[in-house]
C-alpha positions in Angstrom: 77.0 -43.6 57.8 77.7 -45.7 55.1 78.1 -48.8 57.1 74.3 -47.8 58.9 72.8 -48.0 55.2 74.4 -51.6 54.2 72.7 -52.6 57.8 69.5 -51.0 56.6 69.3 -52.1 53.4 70.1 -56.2 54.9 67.1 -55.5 57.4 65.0 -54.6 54.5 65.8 -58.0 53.0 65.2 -60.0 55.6 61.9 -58.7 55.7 60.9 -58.7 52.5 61.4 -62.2 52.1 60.1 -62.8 55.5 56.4 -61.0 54.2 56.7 -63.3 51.3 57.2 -66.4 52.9 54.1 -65.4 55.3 52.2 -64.2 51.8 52.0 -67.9 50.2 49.0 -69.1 49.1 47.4 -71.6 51.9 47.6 -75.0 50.9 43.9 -76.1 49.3 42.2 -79.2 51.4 41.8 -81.9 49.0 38.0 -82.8 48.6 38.6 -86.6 47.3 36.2 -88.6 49.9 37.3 -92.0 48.0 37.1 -95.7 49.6 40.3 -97.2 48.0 40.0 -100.5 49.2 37.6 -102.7 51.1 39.4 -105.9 52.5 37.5 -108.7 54.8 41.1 -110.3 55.8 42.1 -114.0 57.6 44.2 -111.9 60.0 41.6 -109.9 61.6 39.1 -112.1 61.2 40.4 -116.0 61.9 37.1 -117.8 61.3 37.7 -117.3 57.1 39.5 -119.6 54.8 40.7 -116.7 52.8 41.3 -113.3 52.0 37.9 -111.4 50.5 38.7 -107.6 48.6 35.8 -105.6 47.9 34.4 -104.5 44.5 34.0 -100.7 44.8 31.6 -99.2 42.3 32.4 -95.3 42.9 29.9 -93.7 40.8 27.2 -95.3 42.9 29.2 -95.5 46.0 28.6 -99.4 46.6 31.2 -102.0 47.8 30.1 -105.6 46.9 31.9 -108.5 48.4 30.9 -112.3 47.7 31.5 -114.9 50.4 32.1 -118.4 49.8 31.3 -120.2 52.8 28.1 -119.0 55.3 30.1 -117.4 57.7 28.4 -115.4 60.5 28.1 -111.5 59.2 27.3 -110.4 62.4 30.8 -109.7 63.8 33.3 -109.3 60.8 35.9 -106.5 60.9 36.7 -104.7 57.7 40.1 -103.3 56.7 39.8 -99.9 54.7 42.2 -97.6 52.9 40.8 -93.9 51.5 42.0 -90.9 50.0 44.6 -89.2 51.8 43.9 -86.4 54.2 40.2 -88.0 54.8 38.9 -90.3 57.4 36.2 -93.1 57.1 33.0 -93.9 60.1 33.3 -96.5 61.3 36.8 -96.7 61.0 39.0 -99.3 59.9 39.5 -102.6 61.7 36.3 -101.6 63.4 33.5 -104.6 64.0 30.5 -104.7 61.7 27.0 -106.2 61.7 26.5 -107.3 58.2 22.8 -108.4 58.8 22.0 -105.5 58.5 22.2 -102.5 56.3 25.7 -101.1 56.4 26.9 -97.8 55.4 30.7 -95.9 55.6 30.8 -92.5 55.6 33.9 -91.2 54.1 34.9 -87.1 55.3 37.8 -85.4 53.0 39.9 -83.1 54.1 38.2 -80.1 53.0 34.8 -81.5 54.9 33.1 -82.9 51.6 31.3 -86.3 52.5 30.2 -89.4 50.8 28.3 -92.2 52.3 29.0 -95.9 50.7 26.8 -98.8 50.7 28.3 -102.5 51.3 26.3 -105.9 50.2 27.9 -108.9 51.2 26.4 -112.6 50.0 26.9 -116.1 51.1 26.1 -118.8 49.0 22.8 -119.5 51.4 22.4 -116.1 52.6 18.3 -115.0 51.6 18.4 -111.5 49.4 16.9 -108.7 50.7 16.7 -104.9 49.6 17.1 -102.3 51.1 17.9 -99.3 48.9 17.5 -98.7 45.1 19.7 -96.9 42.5 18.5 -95.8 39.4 20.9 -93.5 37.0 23.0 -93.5 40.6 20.1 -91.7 41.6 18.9 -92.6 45.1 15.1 -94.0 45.3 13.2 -92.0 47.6 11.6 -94.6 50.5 8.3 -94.1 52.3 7.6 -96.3 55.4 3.8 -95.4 55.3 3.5 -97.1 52.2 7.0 -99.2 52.1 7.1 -98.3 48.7 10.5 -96.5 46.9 9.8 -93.3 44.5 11.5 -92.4 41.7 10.7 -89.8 39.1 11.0 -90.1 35.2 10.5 -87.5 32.3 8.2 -89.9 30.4 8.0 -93.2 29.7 10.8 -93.7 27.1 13.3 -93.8 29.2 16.1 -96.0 27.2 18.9 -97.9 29.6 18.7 -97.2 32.7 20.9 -98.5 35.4 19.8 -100.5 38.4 21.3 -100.7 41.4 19.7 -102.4 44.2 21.6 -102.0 47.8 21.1 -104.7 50.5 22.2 -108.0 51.1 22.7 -111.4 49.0 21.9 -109.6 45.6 23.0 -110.9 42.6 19.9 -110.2 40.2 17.0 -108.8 40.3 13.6 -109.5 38.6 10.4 -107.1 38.1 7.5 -109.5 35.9 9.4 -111.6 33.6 11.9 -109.4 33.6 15.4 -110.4 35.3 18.9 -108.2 35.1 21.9 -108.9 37.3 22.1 -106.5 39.9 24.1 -103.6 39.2 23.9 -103.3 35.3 22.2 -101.5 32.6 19.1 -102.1 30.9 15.7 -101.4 29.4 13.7 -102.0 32.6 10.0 -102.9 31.5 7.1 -100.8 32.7 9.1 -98.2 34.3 6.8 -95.4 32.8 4.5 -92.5 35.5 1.8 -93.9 37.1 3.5 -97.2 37.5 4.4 -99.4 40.3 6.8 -102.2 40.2 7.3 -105.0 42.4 11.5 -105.7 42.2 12.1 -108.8 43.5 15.7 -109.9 44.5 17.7 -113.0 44.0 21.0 -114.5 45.0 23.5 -116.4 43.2 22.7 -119.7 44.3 18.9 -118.8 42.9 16.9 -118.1 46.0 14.5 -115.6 46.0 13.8 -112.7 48.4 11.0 -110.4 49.1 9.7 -108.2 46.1 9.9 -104.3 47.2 7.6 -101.9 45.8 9.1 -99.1 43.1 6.7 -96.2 42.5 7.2 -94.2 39.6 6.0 -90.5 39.3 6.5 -88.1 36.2 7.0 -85.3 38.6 10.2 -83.9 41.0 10.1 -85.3 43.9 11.7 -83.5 47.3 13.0 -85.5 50.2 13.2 -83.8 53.9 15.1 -84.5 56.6 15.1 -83.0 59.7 15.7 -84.4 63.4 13.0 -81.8 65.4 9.7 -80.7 65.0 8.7 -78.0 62.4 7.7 -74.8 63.9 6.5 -71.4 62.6 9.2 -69.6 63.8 12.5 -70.0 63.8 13.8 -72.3 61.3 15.1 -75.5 62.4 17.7 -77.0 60.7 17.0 -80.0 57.7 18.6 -81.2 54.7 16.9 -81.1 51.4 17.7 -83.1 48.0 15.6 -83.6 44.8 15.0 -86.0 42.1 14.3 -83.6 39.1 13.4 -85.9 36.0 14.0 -82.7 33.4 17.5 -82.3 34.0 16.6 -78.8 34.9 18.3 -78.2 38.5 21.6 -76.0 37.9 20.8 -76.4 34.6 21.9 -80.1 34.0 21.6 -82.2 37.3 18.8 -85.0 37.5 20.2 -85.4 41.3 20.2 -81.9 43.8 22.2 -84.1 46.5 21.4 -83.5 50.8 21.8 -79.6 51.1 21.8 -78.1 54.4 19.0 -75.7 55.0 16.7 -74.1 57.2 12.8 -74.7 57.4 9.8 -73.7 59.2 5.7 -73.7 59.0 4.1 -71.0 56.1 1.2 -69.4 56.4 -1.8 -67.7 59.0 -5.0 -69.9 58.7 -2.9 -72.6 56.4 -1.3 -73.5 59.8 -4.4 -74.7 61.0 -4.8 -77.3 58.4 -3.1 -80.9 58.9 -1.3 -80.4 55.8 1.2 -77.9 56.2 2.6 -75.6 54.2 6.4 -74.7 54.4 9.1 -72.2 53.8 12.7 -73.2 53.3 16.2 -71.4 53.1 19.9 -73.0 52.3 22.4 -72.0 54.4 26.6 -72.7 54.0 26.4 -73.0 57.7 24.6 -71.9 61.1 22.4 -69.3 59.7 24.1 -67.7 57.0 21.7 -68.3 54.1 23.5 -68.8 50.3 22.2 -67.0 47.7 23.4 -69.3 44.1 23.8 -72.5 43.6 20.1 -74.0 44.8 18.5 -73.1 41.0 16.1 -75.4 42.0 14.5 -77.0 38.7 15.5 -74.2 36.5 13.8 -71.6 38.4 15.4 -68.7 40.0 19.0 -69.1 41.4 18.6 -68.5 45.1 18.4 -69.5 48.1 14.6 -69.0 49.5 11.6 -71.7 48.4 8.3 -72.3 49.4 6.4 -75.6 49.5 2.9 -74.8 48.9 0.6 -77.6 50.7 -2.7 -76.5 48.3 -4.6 -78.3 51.0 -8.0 -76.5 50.4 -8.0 -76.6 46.8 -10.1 -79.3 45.7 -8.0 -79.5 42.7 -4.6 -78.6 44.1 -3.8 -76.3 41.1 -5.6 -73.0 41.6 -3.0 -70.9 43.3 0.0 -71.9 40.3 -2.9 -71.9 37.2 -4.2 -68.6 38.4 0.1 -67.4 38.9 0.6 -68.6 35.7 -1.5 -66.8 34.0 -0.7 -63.9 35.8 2.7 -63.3 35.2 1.8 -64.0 31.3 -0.8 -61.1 31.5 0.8 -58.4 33.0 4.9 -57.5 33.6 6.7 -55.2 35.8 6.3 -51.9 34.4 9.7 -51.3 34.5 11.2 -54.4 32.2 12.9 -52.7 29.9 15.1 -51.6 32.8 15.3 -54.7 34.7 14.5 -57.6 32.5 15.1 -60.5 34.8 11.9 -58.9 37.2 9.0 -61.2 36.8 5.5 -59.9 38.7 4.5 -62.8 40.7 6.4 -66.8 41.2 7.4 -69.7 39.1 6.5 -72.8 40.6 6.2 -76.5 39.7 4.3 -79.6 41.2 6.3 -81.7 43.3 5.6 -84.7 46.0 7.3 -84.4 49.1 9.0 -86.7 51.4 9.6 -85.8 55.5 12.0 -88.0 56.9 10.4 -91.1 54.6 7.4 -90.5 54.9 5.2 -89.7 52.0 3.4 -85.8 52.7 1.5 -85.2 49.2 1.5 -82.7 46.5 2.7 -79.8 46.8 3.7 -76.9 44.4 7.5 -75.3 44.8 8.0 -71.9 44.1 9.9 -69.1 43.9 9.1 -65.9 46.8 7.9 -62.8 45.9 10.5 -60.5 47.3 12.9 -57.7 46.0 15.1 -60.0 44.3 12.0 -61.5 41.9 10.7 -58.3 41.4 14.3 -56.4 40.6 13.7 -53.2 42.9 15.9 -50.7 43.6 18.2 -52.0 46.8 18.8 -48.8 48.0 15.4 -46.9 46.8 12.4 -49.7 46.4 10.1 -50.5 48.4 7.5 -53.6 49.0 4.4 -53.8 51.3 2.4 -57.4 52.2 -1.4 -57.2 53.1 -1.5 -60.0 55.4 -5.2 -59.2 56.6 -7.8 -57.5 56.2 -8.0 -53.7 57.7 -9.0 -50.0 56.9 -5.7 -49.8 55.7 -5.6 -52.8 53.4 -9.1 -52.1 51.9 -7.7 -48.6 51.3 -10.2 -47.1 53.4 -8.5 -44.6 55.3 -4.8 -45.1 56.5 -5.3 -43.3 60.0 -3.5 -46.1 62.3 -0.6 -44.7 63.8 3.0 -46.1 62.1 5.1 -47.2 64.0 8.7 -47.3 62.3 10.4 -49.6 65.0 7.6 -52.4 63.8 7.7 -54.6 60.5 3.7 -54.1 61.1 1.1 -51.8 60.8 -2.1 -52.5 60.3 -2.9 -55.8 58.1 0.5 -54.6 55.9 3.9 -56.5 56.6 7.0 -55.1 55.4 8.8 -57.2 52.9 11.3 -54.8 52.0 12.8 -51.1 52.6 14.9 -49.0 50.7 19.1 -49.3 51.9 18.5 -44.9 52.3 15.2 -45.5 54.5 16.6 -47.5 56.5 19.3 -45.4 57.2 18.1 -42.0 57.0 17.2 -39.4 60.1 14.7 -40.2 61.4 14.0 -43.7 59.3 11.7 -44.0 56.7 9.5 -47.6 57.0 5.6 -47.1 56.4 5.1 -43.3 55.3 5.0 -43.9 51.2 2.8 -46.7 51.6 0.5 -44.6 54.5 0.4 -41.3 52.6 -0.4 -43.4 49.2 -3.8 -45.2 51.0 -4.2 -42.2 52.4 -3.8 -40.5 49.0 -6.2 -42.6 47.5 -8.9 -42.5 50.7 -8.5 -38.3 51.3 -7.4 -36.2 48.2 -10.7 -34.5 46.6 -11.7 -35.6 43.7 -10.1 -33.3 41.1 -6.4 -33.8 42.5 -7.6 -37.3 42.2 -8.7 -37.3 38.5 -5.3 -35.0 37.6 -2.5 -36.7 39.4 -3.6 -40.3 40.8 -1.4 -41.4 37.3 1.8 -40.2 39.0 0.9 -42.3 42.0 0.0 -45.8 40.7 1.0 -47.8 37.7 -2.4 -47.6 35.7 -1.8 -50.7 33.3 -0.4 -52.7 36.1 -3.9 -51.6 38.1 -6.2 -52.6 34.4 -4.6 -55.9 34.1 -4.9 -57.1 38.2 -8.9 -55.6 38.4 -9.6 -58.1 35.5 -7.6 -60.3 36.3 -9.5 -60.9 39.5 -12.8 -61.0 37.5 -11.6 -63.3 35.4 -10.6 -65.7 38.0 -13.0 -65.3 40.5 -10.2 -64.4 42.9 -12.6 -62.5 45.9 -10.0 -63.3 48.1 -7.7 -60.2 47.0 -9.1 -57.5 46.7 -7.4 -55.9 49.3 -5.1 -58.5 51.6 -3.1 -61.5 49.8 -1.2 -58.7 47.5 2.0 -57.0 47.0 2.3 -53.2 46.6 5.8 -52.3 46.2 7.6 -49.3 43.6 10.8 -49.7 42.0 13.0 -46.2 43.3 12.4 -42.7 43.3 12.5 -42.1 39.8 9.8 -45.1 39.9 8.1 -44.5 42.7 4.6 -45.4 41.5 2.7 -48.2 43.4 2.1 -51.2 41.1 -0.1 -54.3 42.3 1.4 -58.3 42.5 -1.1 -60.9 44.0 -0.2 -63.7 46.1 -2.1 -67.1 47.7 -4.5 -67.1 44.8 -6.0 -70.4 46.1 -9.7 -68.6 46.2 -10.3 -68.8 42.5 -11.8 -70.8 39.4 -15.4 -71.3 41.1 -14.4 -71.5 44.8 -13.8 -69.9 48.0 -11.0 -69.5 50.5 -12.5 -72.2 52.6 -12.9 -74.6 49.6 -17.1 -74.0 49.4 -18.3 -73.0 45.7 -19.0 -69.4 44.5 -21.8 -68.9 42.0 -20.8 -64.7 41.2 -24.1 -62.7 40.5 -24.1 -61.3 36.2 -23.5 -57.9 37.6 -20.6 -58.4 40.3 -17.5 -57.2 39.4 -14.6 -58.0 41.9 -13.4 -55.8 44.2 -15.7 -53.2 43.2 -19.3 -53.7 43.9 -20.1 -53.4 47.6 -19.5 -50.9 50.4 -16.1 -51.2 51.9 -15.2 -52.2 55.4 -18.4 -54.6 55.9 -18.8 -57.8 55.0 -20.6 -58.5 52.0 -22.1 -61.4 50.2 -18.0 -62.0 49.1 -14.6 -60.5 50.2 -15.0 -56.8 50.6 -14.6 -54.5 47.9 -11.5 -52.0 47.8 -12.4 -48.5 48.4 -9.4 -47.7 45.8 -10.7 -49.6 42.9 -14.4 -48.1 43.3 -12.9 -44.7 43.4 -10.8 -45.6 40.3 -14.4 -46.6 38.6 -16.1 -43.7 40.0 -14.0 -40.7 38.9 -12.8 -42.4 36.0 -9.2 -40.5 35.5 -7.7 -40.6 32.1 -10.9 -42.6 31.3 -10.0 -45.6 33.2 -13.1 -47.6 32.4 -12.6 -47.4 28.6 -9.0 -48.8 29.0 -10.8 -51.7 31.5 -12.9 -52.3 27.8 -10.0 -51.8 25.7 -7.5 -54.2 27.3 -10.7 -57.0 28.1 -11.0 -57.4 24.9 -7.6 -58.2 23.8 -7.0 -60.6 26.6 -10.3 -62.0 25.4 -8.3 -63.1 22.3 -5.3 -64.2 23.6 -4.6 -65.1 27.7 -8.2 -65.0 28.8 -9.7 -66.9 25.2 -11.3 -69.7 26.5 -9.1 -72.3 24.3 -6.1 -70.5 25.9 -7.8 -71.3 29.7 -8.5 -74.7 28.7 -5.5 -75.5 27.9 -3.6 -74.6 31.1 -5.9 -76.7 33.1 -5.8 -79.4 30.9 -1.9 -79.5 31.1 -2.2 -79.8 35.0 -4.5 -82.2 35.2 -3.0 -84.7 32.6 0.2 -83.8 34.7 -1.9 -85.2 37.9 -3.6 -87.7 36.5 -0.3 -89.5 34.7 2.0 -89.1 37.4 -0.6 -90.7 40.1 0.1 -88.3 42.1 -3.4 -86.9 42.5 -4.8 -90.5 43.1 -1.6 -90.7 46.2 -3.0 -87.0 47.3 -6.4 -88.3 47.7 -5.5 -91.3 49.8 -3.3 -88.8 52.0 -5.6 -86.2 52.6 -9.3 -86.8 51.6 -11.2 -83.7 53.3 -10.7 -81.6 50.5 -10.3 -82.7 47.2 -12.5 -83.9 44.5 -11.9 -86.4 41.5 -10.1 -84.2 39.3 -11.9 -85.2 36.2 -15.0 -84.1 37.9 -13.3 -80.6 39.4 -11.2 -79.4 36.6 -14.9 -79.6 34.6 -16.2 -77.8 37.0 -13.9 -75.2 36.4 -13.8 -74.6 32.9 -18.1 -75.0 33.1 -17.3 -72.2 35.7 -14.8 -70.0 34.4 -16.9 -69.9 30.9 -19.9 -68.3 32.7 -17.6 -65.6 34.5 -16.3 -64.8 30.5 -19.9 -64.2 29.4 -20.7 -62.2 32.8 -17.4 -59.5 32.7 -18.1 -60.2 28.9 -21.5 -58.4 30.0 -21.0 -56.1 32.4 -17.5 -54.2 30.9 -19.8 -53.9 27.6 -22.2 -52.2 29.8 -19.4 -49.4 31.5 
């Protein structure tokens, strides 16, 4: 027995270091993605006098090498050594046309990748360029204008370092201005709204064609993808960014090539020749990555919109009227979730699709759970994607259908973890028996218990809000209504697409309001009036007056009159936009991209203000007269 347990107790041994050995950590792939060294050698290529060694400059991932004689470059073979564990395209010993631009793409172990540029010169070889550096930041190129972009904060910039990639460069010129190539300076001019002709030149002094450098005050967004952008599904794209702030992940002036999904935004915006888009990142395939894209110091996440603007004659509306939004009126739970923000951050950007210059557009955060902080496994959020009796709260009678993410001019944009998985599932009843609610109670259960139902300051705030703005287009469709979780279960109101504002319509025509219209309101509901049909909600609100909601309409006007809705306050945000525009050049570029509609912006953003004046002095009027 004895002799059995000495057996045993080896067997355990064996095992336990067996499971030890097996429980080692796995050896880490090294990400170093590193040219070493860059040889052009006699022995491989016999037509040389000598041996040539690269110069590698690895923070700007550029291998120079300077020729004697004027060899042929269009059948040289390199001889490359890189970090261990990764392998270089094309590979070592492999021949080369150096007439043209070349590029090595270096893979580490791990899958990390960096792409190096080489330059060779020869004594007679002609300079040309074709790729510029700046801060190791790569120059956006657009072929439709065969101009390079590049973004600064302002125009005191300091040094900046120069880089231009190509062939036969050994200094570059802009004016009266010359630099060697590769070095760091105060480059004259380089300052938004600028354009600089950079003009090349070898060592032996001859000259080669100027290129164009464009320079822009705001981020600018490059896009590459290989298919065609559809509505649905994504398609797969890379993505970087040239953010002049410093804002991206909260220090980077560079968001490198990111992998991501993309397709077309929008219902009528589809239509238009400018397209709107929505974008995802993804790790890989599909799967969508949630931090790490904190896209010019917005929110860190995965999901971003490019907002084409197209029918805005001033391409601002939709972020001025967002702005001052979110600045009005906060979730009404914020003292339990104080990240929730009511509506989208956004800033102007131009964008690039596969080197080709699209416009302006404005990037911004979604309005989804995540942005407004609801309950994962109690909240709920409804779209109104159209117009219907359902989303001009006239009667909620269309039957639900919970297998849809549909019904009736709503889209679901997101449903409670317990809905979802309850007996039978819970999709579109609290947002049907809440319209419903609203359409069929009488009017004393109304009056006593609509304030359990509905947020009545987030309800004050969006009803004068719209007034304020002009925007007809959302009175009932182009909004949220979404509550937090059960023990918050009261509707609250977040508006969306917000381009139908500050004096105009949704197809870009003017709006003169009458003195005694007041948005959303005034009308009969389910017919087509003068403007964007009333919302049989609000008027009921006004009508039966619970908790006297007419005097808190008054009462809240006129402190918004002295702070958010002063007209010094409105003048102010559209003057920041439009210096932004107008500095930048970017509005001027717009206009020459897209001229349907748009108007000078001088002239436009004066029509605003002359128009958003006159609708103070009419709410001014008819509130006073409640």
């Amino acid at each position: 027995m004895k002799k059995n347990r000495i057996v045993l107790c080896c067997l355990s041994l064996v095992m336990v270091l067996f499971m030890n050995a097996c429980r080692e950590d796995p050896v880490e792939l090294s990400d170093e993605a590193n040219i070493l060294s860059f040889k052009i050698t006699r022995a491989l290529n016999p037509s040389l006098s000598k041996d040539y060694e690269g110069i590698i400059d690895n923070p700007n991932f550029f291998i120079s090498v300077a020729l004697d004689d004027d060899y042929a470059l269009n059948q040289l073979i390199p001889s490359l050594e890189v970090s261990p564990g990764a392998v270089v395209s094309p590979e070592s010993g492999t021949p080369v046309d150096f007439t043209k631009t070349v590029t090595y793409t270096v893979t580490a172990a791990s899958g990390v990748r960096q792409v190096y540029t080489v330059n060779l010169s020869t004594p007679g070889g002609v300079p040309s360029i074709t790729g510029i550096l700046i801060d190791n930041i790569p120059c956006i190129y657009d072929g439709s204008s065969d101009a390079y972009f590049f973004s600064v904060k302002d125009e005191n910039q300091g040094s900046i370092r120069i880089l231009c990639q190509g062939q036969n460069i050994a200094a570059v010129s802009t004016g009266d201005f010359t630099t060697a190539n590769n070095s760091t300076v105060i480059l004259p001019g380089l300052k938004p709204g600028n354009t600089l002709e950079i003009k090349p030149s070898s060592k032996s002094g001859k000259k080669g064609e100027a290129v164009k450098l464009v320079v822009s005050s705001l981020p600018l967004v490059h896009i590459e993808v290989s298919g065609t952008i559809v509505n649905k599904p994504k398609i797969d794209c890379n993505i970087s960014l040239i953010d002049p702030w410093g804002l991206t992940n909260d220090s980077l002036r560079y968001f490198p090539p990111h992998f991501a999904g993309i397709e077309l935004r929008g219902g009528l915006a589809q239509s238009f020749p400018k397209k709107s888009y929505s974008f995802e990142f993804r790790s890989s395939g599909t799967m969508e990555v949630d931090s790490g894209t904190k896209l010019l110091g917005l929110r860190d996440d995965g999901d971003w919109i490019l907002d084409a603007m197209y029918i805005d004659h001033a391409r601002m509306r939709n972020r001025l009227s967002t702005d001052l939004w979110i600045d009005m009126n906060k979730v009404p739970y914020l003292s339990k979730e104080p990240r929730a923000i009511n509506g989208t951050r956004g800033y102007f950007v131009e964008v690039f699709l596969n080197n080709s210059y699209l416009g302006l557009y404005c990037l911004t955060e979604r309005i989804d759970r995540k942005q407004l902080q609801l309950s994962k496994k109690e909240g709920f959020s409804y779209k109104a994607s159209h117009w219907s009796s359902s989303t001009e709260f006239v009667n909620g009678n269309a039957a639900i259908d919970n297998n849809s993410d549909d019904w009736d001019g709503w889209e679901l944009e997101y449903q409670a973890e317990t809905a979802a998985t309850s007996i039978p599932q819970v999709k579109w009843q609290p947002l049907r028996d809440f319209i419903r609610y609203t359409a069929l109670s009488t009017d004393n259960d109304f009056i006593m218990n609509i304030g359990t139902k509905t947020e009545i300051s987030n309800l004050v705030d969006y009803l004068l809000f719209m007034n304020a703005v002009g925007a007809d287009d959302n009175t009932g469709k182009n909004t949220f209504f979404s509550f937090h979780s059960n023990s918050r279960n009261k509707f609250f109101i977040t508006p969306w697409d917000l381009d139908a504002s500050w004096g105009r319509k949704w197809e870009g025509s003017k709006i003169d309001l009458r003195n005694d219209e007041f948005i959303g309101v005034t009308g009969i509901p389910g017919t087509d009036s003068r403007y964007c049909r009333p919302n049989a909600y609000f008027i009921r609100m006004m009508n039966l007056n619970p908790g006297g909601f007419r005097n808190q309409l008054k009462t809240r006007w006129q402190q918004l009159r002295q702070n958010e809705l002063s007209m010094p306050q409105l003048t102010a945000r559209v003057e920041t936009y439009r210096r932004q525009f107008s500095t930048s050049g970017a509005f001027e570029r717009e206009r020459k991209k897209w001229p349907a509609y748009i108007t000078d912006i001088n002239t436009e953003t004066q029509f605003m203000l002359s128009w958003i004046q006159n609708r103070m002095n009419q709410v001014d009027a008819y509130l006073n007269g409640l």
